[in-house]
C-alpha positions in Angstrom: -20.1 2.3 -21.6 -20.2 5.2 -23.8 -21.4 4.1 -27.5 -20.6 5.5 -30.6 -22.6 7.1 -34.1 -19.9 7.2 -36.6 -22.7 8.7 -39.0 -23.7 10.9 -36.8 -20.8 12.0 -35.4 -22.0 11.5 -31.6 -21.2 9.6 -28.4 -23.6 8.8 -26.2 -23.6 8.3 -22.4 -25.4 6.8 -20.3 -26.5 8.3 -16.5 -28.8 6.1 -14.2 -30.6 7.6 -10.8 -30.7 4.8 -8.5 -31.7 4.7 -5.3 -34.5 2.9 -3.0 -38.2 3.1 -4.1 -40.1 6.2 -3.7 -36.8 8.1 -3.0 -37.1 11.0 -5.7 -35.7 9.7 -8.5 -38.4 10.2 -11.0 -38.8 13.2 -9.4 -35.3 14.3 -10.4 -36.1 13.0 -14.3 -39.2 14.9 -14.3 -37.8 18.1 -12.8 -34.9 17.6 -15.7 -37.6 17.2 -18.4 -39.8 20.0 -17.9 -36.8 22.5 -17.3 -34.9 21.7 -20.5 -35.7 23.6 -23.9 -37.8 20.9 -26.2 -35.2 21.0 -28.9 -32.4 19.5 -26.4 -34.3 16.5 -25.2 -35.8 13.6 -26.4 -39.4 12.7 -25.1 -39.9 11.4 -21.6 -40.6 7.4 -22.4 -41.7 5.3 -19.3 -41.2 1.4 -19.6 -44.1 0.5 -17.4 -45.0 -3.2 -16.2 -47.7 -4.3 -13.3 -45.8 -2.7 -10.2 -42.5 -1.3 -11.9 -41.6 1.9 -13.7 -38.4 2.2 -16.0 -38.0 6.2 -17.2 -35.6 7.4 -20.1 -34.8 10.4 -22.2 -32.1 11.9 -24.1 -30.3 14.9 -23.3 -28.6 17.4 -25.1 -26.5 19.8 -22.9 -26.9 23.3 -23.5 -23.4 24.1 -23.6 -22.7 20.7 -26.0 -19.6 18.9 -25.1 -17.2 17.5 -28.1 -15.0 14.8 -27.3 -12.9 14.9 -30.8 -15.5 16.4 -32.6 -18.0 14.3 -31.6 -20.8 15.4 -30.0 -21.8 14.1 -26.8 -25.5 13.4 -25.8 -26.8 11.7 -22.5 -29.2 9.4 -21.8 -31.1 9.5 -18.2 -32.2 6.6 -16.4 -34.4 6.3 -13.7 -34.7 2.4 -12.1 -37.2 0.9 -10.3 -36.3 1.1 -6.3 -37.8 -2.2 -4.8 -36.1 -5.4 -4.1 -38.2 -7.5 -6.0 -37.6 -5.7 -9.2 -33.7 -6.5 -9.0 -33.2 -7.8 -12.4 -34.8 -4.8 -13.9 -32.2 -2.6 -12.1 -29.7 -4.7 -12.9 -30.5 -4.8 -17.0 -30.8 -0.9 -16.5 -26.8 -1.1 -15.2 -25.6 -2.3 -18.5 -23.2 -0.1 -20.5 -23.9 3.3 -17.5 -21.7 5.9 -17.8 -22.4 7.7 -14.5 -24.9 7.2 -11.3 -26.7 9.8 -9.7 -27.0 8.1 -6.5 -30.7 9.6 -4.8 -31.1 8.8 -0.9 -33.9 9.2 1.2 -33.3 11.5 3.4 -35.4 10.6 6.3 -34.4 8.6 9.1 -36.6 5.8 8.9 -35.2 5.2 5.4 -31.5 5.1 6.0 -31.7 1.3 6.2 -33.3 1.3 2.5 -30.7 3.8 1.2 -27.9 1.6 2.8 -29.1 -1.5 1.2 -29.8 -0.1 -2.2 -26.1 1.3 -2.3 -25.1 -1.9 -1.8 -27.4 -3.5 -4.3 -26.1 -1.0 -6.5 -22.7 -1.9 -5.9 -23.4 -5.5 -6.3 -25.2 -5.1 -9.4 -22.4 -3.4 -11.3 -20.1 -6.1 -10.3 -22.0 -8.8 -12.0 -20.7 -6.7 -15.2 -17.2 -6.0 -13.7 -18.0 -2.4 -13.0 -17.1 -0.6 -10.0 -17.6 2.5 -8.3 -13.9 2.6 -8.4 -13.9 3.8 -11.6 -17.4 5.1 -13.0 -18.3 8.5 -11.6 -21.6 9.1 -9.0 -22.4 11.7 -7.5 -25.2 11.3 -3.9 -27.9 13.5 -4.0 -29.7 13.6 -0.1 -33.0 14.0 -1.7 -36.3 15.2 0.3 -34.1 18.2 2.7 -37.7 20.0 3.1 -39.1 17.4 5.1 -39.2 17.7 9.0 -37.9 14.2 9.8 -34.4 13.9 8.3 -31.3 13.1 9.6 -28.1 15.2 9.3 -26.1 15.0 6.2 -23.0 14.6 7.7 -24.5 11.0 9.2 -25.5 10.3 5.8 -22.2 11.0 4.6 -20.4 8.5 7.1 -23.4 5.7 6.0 -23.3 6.0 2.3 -20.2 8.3 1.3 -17.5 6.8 2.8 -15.1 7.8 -0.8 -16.2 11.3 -0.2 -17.8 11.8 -3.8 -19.7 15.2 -4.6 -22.9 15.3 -2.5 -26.0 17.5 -2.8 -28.7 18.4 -0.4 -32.0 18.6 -2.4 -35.3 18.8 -3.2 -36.3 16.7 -6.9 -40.0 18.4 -6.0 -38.8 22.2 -6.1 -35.4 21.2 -8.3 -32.8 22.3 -5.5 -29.8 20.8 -6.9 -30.8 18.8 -9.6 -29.5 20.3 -12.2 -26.2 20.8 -10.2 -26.0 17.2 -9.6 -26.7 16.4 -13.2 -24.4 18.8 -14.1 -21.8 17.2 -12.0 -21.8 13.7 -12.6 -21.9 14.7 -16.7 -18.6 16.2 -16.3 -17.2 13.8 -14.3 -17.9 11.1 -16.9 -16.7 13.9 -19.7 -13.5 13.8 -18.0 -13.0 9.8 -18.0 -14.2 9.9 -21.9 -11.5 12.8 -22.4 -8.9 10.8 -20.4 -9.7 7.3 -22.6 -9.4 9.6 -25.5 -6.0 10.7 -25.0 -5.2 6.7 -23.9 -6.2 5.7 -27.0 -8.9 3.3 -25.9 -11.8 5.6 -27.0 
């Protein structure tokens, strides 16, 4: 959850692109990166071990939110997609903020985007999150292939609570920013509304 500089007078929050492996989620961090002006962004930092890949960076928005004169920065996530890197994933999870949620788009992947959401899910339980009450967005990632499935089927699969979903491209940057920009706000709301509860 969202963690606080007193001295600095800044919140930070944390946004995490999950998704099965090779889906387009680095893709979507790297696409962020090199579109954002150097002094609003930390440097790219990739946790690398034999076969797994961890990427981070802090963000500055451009138009810089205050939540009670605060200012609030974001930290991006990527995790790493396969199975067997699980408790990565999982350690990754603690304290998020918001989930940019990247399928596949193809249809041979569908069953790797269906378990992953649900890996997702089950990994935020074991902190008693839920997607109940921490804002994602879906990104359908990889629309310029040849060999995808209709959006509307990948709606009924993985959207089932209707959250905002974006057709795109991480490659190109079709709506990357615009899911970024949406699942920041979302979790600016929730801060705003723990604000005014008092349990911020």
């Amino acid at each position: 959850m969202a963690s606080i500089n007193y001295a600095l007078k800044e919140v930070s929050c944390k946004i995490v692109y999950y998704g099965p492996g090779l889906c387009g989620k680095t893709s979507n961090l790297q696409y962020i990166h090199q579109h954002t002006i150097a002094d609003k962004k930390g440097n790219l930092v990739s946790l690398a071990t034999p076969g797994e890949r961890t990427l981070f960076f802090d963000f500055l928005p451009l138009e810089a939110a205050d939540i009670h004169g605060f200012r609030v920065k974001f930290q991006l996530y990527t995790v790493p997609g396969q199975v067997m890197y699980n408790s990565t994933r999982k350690l990754v999870l603690r304290g998020v903020d918001g989930v940019v949620f990247v399928c596949d788009s193809q249809w041979d992947k569908v069953r790797e985007d269906l378990e992953s959401f649900r890996n997702l899910q089950s990994n935020l339980a074991s902190y008693g999150y839920s997607l109940e009450t921490i804002p994602y967005v879906v990104q359908y990632n990889k629309r310029d292939l040849s060999n995808i499935c209709p959006v509307n089927y990948l709606e009924y699969v993985i959207n089932t609570r209707q959250v905002p979903g974006f057709e795109g491209c991480a490659l190109d940057g079709k709506n990357v920013f615009e899911s970024l920009n949406c699942v920041c706000g979302m979790v600016l709301a929730n801060l705003r509304s723990k604000q005014q509860e008092g349990s911020l």
